[in-house]
C-alpha positions in Angstrom: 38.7 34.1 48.6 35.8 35.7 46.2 38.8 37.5 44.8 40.3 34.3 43.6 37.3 32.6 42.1 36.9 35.5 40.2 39.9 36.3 38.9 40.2 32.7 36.7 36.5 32.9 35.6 37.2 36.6 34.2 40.7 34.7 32.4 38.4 31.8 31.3 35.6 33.8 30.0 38.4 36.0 28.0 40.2 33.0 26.5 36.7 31.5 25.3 35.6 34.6 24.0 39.2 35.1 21.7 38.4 31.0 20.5 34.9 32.3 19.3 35.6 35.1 17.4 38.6 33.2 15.7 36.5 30.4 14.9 34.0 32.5 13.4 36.1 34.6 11.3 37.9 31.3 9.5 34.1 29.8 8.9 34.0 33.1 6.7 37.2 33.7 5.4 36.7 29.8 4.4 33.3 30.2 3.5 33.4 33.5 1.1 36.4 32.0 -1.6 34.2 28.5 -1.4 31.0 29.9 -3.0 32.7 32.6 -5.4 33.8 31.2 -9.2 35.0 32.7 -12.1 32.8 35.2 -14.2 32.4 36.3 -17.8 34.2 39.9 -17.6 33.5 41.2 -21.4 33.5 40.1 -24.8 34.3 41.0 -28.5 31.6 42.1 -29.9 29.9 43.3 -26.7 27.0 42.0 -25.3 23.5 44.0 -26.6 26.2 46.1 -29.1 25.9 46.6 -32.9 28.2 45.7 -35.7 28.4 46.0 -39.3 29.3 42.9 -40.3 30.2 39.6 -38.9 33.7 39.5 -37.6 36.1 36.8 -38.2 36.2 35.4 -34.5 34.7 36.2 -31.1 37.1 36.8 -28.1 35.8 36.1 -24.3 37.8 37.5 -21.6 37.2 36.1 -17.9 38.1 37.3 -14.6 41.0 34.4 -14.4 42.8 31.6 -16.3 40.4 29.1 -17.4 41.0 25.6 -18.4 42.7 24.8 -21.9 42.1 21.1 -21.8 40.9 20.0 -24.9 36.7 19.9 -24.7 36.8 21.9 -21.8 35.3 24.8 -23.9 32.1 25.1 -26.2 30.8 28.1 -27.7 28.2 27.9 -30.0 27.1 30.9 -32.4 23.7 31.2 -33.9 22.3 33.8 -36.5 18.3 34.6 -35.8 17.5 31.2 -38.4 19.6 29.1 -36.3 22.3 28.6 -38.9 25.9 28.0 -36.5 27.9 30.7 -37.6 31.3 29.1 -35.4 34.0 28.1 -37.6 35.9 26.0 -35.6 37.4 24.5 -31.9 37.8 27.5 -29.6 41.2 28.3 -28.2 42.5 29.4 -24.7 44.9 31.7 -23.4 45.4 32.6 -20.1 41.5 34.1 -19.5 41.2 34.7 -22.8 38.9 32.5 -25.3 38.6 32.7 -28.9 36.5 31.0 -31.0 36.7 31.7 -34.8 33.0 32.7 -37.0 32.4 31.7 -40.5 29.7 32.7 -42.6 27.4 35.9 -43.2 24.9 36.9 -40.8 21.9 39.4 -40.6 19.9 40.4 -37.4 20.1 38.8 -33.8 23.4 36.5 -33.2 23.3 34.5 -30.2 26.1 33.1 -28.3 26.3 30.2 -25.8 29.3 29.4 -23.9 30.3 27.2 -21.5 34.1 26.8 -19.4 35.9 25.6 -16.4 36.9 28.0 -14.2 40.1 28.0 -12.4 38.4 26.9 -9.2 37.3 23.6 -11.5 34.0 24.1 -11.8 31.9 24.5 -15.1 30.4 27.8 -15.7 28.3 29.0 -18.5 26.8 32.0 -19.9 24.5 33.3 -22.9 24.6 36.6 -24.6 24.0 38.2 -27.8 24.7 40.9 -30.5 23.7 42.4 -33.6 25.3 42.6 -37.0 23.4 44.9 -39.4 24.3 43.5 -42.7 24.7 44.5 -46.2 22.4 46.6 -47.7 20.3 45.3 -50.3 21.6 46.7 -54.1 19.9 49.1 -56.4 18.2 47.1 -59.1 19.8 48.0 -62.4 18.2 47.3 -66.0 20.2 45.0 -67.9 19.7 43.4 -71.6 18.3 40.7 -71.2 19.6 37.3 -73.4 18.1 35.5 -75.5 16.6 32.5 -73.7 18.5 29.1 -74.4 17.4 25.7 -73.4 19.1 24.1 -70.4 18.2 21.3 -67.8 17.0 22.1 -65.2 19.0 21.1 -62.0 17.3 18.6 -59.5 17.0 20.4 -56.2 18.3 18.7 -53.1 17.3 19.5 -49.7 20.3 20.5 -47.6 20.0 19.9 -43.6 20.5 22.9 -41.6 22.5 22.5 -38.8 20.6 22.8 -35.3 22.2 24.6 -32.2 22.2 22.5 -29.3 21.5 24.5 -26.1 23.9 25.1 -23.4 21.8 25.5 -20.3 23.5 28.1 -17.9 24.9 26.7 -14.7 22.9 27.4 -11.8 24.8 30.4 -10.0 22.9 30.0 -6.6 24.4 26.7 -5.8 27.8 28.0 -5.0 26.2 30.3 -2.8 24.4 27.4 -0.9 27.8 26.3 0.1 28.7 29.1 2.7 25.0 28.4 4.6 26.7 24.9 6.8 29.6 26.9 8.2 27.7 29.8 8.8 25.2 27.4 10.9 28.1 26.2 12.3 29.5 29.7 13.5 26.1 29.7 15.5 25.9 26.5 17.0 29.3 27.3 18.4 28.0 30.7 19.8 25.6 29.4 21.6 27.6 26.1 22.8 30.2 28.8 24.2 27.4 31.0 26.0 25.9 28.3 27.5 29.5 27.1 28.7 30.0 31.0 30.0 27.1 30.7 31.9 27.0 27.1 34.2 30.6 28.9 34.8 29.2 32.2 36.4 26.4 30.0 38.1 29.2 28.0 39.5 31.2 30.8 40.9 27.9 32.1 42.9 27.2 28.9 44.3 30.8 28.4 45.5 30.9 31.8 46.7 27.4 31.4 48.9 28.9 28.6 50.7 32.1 29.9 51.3 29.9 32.9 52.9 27.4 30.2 54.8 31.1 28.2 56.4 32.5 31.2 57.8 29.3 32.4 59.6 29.1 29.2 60.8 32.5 29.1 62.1 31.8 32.7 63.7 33.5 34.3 61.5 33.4 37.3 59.6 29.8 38.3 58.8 29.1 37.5 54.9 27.9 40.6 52.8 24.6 41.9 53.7 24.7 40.4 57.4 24.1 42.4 60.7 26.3 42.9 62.9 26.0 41.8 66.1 24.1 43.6 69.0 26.3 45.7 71.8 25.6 43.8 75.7 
């Protein structure tokens, strides 16, 4: 009879065992895409590289497709004075982005850009480069002319365009999103153990009083009896 109380347990135990471990691997598999986006792979210029001169547009290439909705893009380029140096709306192809620079620039040019991944969700980014510029020009002598009476013009003061910051999207929130179904994957570990074990303490039990009937039926001494004395 112990033979076939033990024989379902073993096939329940096995079947709750399978459901765990195929539970757990889908709270990962689901988990891992859920808290991974889109990334910045390279640009053109590179990030911390040195060019010559300015180049006519700046090219951002991401690890997939991105959105080409209109305003779903902003880059915003920056020479060391602050001066914008972008000299236009940014484009998008496939994971490509594009976004065309006007202007001369000298020193430190900073780049801020911000897009929507193919998952939908905003990400954003800040790099920079440096173009070298012209070299100053030898000072050459010259006749000077003869002086001539003019009016002088009336300076004006021009506004200088201010960047507006692009603050970086917080790259450990996506992460946070994997943390409930991992807690999840170990509430159900333990629910299962717990179930495992009231069923091996309910085998025992119904296996000691099995043993306990039969003795007292006279039957066949349980395990661990003596047997009875010769007259």
């Amino acid at each position: 009879m112990s033979q076939t109380l033990h024989k379902p347990l073993a096939a329940r135990l096995g079947v709750l065992l399978a459901a765990l471990l195929t539970a757990f691997g889908v709270v990962l598999a689901t988990a891992s895409p859920a808290s991974a986006h889109d990334e910045l792979l390279g640009s053109d210029p590179a990030a911390g590289s040195t060019v010559a001169a300015l180049p006519p547009e700046l090219a951002l290439t991401f690890s997939a497709e991105i959105a080409d909705d209109e305003g779903a893009s902003v880059v915003e380029v920056t020479d060391a004075a602050g001066t914008s140096l972008a000299g236009g709306t940014p484009t998008v192809r496939d994971n490509v982005l594009t976004q065309p620079l006007t202007g001369e620039a000298s020193g430190a040019v900073t780049v801020l850009w911000k897009v929507v991944s193919s998952d939908g969700h905003p990400i954003s980014g800040e790099f920079s480069f440096t173009v070298e510029g012209a070299p100053a020009p030898t000072p050459t002598e010259t006749a000077s002319p003869a002086p001539t009476e003019t009016t002088a013009p009336v300076e004006t003061a021009t506004p200088t365009p201010t960047a507006t910051a692009l603050e970086p999207e917080d790259a450990g929130s996506s992460s946070a999103d994997a943390w409930p179904w991992v807690i999840f994957g170990i509430i159900a570990l333990g629910v299962l153990g717990a179930v495992a074990y009231l069923l091996l303490s309910r085998a025992r039990r119904e296996k000691d009083v099995d043993a306990a009937r039969e003795q007292a039926s006279g039957g066949a001494p349980g395990p661990g009896s003596e047997p009875p004395a010769d007259h």
